[in-house]
Each structure stands twice: as structure tokens, then as C-alpha cells.
N, C-alpha and C positions, 0 to 999 in steps of 0.2 A: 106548564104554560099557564100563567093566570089572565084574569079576567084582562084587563091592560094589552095584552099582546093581541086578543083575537082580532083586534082592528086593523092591527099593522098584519096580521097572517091573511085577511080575508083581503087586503089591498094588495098585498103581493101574488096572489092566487088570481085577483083581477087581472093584475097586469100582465102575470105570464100569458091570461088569455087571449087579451088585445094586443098583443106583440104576438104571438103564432096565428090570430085572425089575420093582423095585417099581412106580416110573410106568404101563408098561403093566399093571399089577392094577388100580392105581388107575384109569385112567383106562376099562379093559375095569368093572370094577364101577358107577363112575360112570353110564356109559352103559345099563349095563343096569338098575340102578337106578330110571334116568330113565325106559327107554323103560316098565316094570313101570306104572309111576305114571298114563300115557299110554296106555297100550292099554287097548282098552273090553274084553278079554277079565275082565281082572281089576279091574276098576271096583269090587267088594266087600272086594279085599284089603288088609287091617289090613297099615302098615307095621311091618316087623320080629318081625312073626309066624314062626311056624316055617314055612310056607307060603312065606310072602314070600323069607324066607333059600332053602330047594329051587328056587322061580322063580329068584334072581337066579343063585345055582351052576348050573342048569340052562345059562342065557345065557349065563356067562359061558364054558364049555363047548363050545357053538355056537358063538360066535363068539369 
């Protein structure tokens, strides 16, 4: 590998990392999301409430 390439090798090493960064948000909010909707704690909470958005930050936090 010469000098030339290391640009394009350390660009592609970015971006693997910012594509599996975002996936796992996606998939941590996903879940918490889901379990919000499922748990009988919060059985009154309005989706997309100000409420709702502190639960899911909360979880995703936690876990």
C-alpha cells in the first residue's frame, strides 16, 4: 500500500465507524422506544410527548 492510499484507507475506516455509530442509536432507540409502549408503568404516556422523549433518553442511557 503506498503513501496515496492511506487517505482513502483512513476514510473508509471513518466511515465504517459512523455507519455501526449510527445503527447502534438506531437500533438502542428502536428498542427502547418499543419496550416505553409495552411496559404497564407508562400505559398513560402520550407518544412523542416531552415525557416520552426523557423516558426513551433515560433508556437509552441505561442501556
Amino acid at each position: 500500500m503506498g503513501l496515496e492510499n492511506v487517505p482513502t484507507f483512513i476514510g473508509k475506516i471513518i466511515l465504517v465507524i459512523l455507519l455501526m455509530r449510527s445503527f447502534f442509536y438506531v437500533v438502542s432507540f428502536s428498542c427502547c422506544a418499543a419496550f416505553l409502549f409495552t411496559y404497564p408503568d407508562v400505559a398513560g404516556l402520550q407518544p412523542f410527548s416531552p415525557e416520552y422523549w426523557s423516558r426513551v433518553d433515560t433508556c437509552r442511557v441505561r442501556y
